[in-house]
N, C-alpha and C positions, 0 to 999 in steps of 0.2 A: 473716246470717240473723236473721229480726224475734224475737224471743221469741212464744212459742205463745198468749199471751193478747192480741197485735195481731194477729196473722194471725187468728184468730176475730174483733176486733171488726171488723178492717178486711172479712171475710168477711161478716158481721152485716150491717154498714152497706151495703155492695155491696148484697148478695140484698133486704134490706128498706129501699134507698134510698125512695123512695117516700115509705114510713109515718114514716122517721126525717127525712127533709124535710120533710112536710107538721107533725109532732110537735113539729121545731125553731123554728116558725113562732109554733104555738100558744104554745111553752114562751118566746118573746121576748113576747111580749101580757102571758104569765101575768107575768112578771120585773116590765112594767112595771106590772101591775094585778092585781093576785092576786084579788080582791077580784073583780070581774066575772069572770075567766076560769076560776076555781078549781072550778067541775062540768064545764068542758069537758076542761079539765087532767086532773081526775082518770079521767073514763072514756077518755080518748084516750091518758093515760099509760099506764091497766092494760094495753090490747093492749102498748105498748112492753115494758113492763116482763113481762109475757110472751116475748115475742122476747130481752131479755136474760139469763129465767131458764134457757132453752132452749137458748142460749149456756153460759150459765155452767157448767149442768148438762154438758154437750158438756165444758168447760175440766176440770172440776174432779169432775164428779160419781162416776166411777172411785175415787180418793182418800179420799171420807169416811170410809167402813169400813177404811181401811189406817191404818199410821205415820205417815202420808203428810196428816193429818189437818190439821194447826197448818199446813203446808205448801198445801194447798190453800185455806185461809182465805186468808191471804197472796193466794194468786193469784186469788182470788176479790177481793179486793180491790183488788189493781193494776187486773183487769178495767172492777170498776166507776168507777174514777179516771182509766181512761182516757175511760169515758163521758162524767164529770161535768166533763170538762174542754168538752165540746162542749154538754150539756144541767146546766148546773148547781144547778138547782131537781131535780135528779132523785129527789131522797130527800125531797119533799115530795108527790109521786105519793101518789095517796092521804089526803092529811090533808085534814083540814075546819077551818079555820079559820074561828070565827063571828064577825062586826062588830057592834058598837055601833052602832044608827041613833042 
């Protein structure tokens, strides 16, 4: 049996195939040119990064107010590692990087 934070992403990725292929498209442009693609990235990341908090929340959000706390970080973690193995500019969602002309 998968552990509970692959059957959610593998569930994630199913239901919002679509947004997370069209997403993985944009995030290969952004890899190779950040630089040009970096407003499209950022608002097209936010919907993702919604769908993953939505998830996590589902994984882990139970947990915060318990013992259970250090333990859910953890699995909040492995979640998002399993992500960044497919999208790995994920944790630049969001930044503005400015260029020198």
């Amino acid at each position: 049996m998968a552990a509970k934070y692959l059957e959610l992403f593998n569930e994630m990725v199913s239901k919002y195939e679509k947004e997370f292929d069209s997403f993985q498209e944009l995030h290969d442009k952004y890899e190779k040119d950040p630089q040009k693609w970096q407003d499209n990235f950022n608002i097209e990341g936010e919907k993702i990064m919604e769908i993953v908090r939505l998830y996590e929340n589902r994984l882990c959000g139970h947990m915060e107010n318990t013992n259970n706390a250090t333990y859910s970080a953890g699995l909040a973690e492995k979640f998002r590692n399993e992500i960044r193995r497919y999208l790995p500019k994920l944790d630049m969602i969001g930044v503005v990087i400015t260029y020198e002309k």
